[in-house]
C-alpha positions as CSV (number, residue, x, y, z in Angstrom):
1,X,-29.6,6.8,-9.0
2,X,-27.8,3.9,-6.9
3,X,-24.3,4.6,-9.4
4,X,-25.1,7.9,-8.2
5,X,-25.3,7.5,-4.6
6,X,-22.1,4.2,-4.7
7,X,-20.1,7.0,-6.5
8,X,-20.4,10.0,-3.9
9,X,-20.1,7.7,-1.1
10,X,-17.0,6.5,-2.5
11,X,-15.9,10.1,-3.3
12,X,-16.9,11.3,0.0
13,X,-14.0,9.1,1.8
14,X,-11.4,11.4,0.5
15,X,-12.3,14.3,2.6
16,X,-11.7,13.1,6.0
17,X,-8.4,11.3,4.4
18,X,-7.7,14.9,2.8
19,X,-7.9,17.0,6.4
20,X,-4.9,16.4,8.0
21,X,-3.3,17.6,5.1
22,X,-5.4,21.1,5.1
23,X,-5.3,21.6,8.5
24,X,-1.6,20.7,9.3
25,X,1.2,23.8,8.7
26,X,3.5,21.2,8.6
27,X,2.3,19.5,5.5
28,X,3.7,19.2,2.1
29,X,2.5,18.0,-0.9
30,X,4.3,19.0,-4.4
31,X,2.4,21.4,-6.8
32,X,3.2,18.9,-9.5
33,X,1.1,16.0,-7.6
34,X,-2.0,18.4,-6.2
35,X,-2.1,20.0,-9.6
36,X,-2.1,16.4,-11.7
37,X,-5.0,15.7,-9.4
38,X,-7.1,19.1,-9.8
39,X,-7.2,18.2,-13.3
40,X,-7.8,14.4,-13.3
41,X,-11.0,15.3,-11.0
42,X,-11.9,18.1,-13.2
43,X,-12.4,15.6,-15.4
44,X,-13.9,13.1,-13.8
45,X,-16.5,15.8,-12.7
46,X,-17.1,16.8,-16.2
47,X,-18.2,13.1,-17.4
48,X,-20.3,12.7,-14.5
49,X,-22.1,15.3,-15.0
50,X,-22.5,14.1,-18.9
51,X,-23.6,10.7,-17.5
52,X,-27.1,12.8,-15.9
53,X,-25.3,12.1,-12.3
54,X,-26.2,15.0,-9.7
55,X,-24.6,14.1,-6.1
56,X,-21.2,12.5,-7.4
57,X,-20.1,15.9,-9.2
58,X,-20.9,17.9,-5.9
59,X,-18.9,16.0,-3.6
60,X,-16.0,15.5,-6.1
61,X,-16.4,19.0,-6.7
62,X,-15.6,19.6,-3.0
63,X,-12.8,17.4,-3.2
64,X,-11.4,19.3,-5.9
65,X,-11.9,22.7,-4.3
66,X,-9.7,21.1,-1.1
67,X,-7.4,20.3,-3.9
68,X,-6.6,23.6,-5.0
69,X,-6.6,24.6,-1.4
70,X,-3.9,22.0,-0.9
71,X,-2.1,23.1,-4.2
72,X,-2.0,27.2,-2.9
73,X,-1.4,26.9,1.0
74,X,0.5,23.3,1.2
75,X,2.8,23.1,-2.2
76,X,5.8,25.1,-0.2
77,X,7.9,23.2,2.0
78,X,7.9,24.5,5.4
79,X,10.6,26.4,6.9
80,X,12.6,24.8,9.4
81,X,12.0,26.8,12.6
């Protein structure tokens, strides 16, 4: 339980670093790079849960769901106004 609890702590830092980037129209962030990292966390998720861990996939599951979030509404550059 303590890897458990080290690794969502540490996973739950990236959502206050990831909500400017939701949150900001202005924002940009290439599909190539949000995409790369949707599937390097869906993969992290998938051996945590192997490893019997049940806190660390939910919170990098969040991550990943801001993610594809990021991938959909922030992977267009914004127009010039």
């Amino acid at each position: 339980m303590t890897w458990d609890i080290l690794l969502t702590g540490g996973t739950a830092l990236f959502i206050p670093g990831l909500m400017p980037t939701l949150f900001s129209r202005e924002a940009y962030v290439p599909r190539a790079t949000s995409a790369v990292t949707v599937v390097g966390l869906t993969a992290i998720i998938a051996g945590l849960i192997g490893s019997g861990l049940v806190l660390s996939p939910i919170v990098s599951s969040v991550t990943a769901v801001m993610w594809v979030f990021i991938f959909f509404r922030r992977g267009k550059r914004p127009r010039p106004d």
